[in-house]
N, C-alpha and C positions, 0 to 999 in steps of 0.2 A: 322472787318466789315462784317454783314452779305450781303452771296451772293443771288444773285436774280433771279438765275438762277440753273438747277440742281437737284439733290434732294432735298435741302434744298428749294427750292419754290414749287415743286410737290403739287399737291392739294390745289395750293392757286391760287386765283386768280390775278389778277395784282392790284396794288393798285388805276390807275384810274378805273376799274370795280367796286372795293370795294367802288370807293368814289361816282361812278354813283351810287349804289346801297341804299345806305345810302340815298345819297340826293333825287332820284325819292321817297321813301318809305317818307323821312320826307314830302318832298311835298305833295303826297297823303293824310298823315294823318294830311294835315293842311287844305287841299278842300275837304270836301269828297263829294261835289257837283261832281267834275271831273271825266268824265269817258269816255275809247274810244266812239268815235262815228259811229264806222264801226267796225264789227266784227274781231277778232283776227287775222284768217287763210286771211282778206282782208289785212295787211296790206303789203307792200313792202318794202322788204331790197336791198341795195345796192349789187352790183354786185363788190364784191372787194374781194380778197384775204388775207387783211392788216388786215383790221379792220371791223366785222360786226357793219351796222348802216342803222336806217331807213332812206327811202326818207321823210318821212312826219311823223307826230303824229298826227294824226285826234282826236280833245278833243270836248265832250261837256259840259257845266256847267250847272248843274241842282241846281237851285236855294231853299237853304233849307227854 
């Protein structure tokens, strides 16, 4: 059984990142109305040590 930890995971990411990853990009590429509505450097992350995560996702939808 592969380990998930180690060398053998070095350079991977975990597999819920991989799956955030995936599923934010199909999302985008099914609205592409969708876009922050507050520039980048505004928004706010969580003050945790655990897990980076925003407080919010500010979107808006731009009607094609």
């Amino acid at each position: 059984m592969p380990s998930s930890t180690g060398e053998a995971a070095a350079g991977r990411p975990p597999l819920a990142r991989r799956e955030a990853i995936i599923a934010f990009n199909l999302l985008l590429s099914r609205c592409p109305g969708m876009a922050l509505s507050v520039p980048e450097n505004a928004l706010t992350w969580r003050p945790t040590i655990i897990m980076r995560s925003l407080e919010s996702l500010p979107v808006r939808w731009e009607a094609e």
